[in-house]
Residue frames relative to the residue before (quaternion, step in Angstrom):
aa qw qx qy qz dx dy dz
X 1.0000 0.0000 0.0000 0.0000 0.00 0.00 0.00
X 0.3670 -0.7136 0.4951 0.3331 3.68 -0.78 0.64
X 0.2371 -0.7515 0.5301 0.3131 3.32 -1.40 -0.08
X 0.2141 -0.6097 0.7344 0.2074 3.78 -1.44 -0.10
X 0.2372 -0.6136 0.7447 -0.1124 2.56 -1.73 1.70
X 0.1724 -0.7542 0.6324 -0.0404 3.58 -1.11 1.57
X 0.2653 -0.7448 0.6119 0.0212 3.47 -0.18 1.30
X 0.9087 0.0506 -0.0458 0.4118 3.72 -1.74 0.27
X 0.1460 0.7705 -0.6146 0.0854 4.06 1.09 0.86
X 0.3675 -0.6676 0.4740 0.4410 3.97 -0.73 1.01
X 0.7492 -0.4652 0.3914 0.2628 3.43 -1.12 0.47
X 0.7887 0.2229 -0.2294 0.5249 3.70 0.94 -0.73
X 0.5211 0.5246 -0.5044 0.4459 3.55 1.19 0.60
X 0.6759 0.4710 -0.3328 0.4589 3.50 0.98 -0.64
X 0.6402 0.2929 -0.4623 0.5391 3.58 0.91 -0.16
X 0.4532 0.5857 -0.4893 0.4606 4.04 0.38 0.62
X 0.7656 0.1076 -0.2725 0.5728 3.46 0.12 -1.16
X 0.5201 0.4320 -0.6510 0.3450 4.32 0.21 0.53
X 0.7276 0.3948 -0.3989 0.3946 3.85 0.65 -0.46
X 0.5970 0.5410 -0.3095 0.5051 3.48 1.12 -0.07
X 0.5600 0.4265 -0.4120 0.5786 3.72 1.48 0.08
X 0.7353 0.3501 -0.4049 0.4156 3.50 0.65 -1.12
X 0.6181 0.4462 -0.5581 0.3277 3.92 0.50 -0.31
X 0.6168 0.5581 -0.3463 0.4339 3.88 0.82 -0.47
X 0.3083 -0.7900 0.4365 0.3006 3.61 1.48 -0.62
X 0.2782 0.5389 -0.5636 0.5609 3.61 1.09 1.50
X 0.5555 -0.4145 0.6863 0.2205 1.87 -2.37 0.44
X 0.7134 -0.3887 0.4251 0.3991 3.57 -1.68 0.23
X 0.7773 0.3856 -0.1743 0.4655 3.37 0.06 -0.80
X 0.5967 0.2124 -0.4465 0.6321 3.78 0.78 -0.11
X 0.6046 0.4963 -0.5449 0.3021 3.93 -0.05 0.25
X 0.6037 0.5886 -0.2995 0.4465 3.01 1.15 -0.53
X 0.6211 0.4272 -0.3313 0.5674 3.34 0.74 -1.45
X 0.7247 0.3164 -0.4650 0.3980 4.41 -0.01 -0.14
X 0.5740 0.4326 -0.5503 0.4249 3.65 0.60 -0.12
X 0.6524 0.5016 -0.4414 0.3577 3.58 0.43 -0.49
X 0.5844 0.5028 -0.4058 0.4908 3.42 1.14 -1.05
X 0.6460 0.5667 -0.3922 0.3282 3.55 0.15 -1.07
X 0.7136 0.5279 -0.2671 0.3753 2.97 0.57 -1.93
X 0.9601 -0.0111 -0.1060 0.2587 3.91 0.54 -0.73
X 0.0392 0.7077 -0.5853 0.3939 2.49 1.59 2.63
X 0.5613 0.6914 -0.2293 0.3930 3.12 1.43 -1.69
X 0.8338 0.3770 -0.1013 0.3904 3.74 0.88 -1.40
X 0.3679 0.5672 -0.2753 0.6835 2.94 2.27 0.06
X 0.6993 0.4972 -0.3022 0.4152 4.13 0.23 -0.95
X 0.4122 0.8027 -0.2981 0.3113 3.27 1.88 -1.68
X 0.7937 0.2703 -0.0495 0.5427 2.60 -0.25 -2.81
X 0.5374 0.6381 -0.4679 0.2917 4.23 -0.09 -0.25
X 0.7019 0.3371 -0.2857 0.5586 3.22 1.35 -1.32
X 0.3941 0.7836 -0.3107 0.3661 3.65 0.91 -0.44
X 0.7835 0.0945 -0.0025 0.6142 3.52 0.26 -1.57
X 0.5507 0.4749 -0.5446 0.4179 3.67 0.91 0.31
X 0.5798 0.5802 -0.3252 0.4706 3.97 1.60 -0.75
X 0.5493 0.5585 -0.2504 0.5689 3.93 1.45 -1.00
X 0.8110 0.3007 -0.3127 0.3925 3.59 0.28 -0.65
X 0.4683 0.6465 -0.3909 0.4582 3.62 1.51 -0.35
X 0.5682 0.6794 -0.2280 0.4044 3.09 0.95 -1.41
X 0.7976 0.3443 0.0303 0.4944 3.49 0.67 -1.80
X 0.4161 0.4003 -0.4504 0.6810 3.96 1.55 0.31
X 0.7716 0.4538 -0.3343 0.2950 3.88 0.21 -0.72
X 0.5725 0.6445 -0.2084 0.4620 3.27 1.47 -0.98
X 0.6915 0.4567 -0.0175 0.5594 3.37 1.24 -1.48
X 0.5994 0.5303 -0.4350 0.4126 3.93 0.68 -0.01
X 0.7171 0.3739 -0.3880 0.4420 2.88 -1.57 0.74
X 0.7202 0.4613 -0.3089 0.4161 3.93 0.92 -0.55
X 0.3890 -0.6461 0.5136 0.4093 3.59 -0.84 0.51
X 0.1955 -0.6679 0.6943 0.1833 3.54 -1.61 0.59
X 0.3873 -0.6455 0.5823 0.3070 3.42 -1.57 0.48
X 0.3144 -0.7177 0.4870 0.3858 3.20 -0.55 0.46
X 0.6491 -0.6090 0.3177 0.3268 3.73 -1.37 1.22
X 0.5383 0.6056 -0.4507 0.3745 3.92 0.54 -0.36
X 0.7647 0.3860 -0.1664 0.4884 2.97 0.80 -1.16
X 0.4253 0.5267 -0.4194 0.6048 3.64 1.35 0.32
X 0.7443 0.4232 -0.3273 0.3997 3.77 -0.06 -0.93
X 0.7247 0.5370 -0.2723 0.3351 3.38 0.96 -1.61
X 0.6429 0.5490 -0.3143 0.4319 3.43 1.69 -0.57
X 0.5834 0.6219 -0.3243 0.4095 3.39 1.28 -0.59
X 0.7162 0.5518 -0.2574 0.3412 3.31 1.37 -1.32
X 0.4863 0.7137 -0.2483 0.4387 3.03 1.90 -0.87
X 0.5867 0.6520 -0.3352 0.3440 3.35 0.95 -0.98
């Protein structure tokens, strides 16, 4: 497993995230390792809701029109 080394932490953040480990009952270092998880499920959930809001967007824009279906695009090109 690799490791990460935090150099020059200010003093009253590190006593923050040590009372924020003991209220969670962790150690420092697994608190750390869940804010990170957390932090980029959250930024993962973000862009999900994002391109799930973009593609609504683009089913709504796009209804009602007939589509060809692509096979039958390609096969005409090859034909060419």
């Amino acid at each position: 497993m690799s490791q990460l080394i935090l150099n020059n932490i200010n003093p009253p953040l590190l006593e923050k995230l040590k009372i924020r480990a003991a209220n969670h009952q962790r150690t420092l270092e697994e608190e750390l390792k869940a804010i990170l998880r957390e932090a980029l499920e959250t930024e993962q959930a973000a862009k999900m809701k994002a391109f799930s809001e973009q593609a609504a967007h683009m089913r709504q824009a796009l209804s009602g029109r007939v589509h060809t279906d692509s096979a039958e695009l390609v096969r005409e090109d090859r034909d060419r």
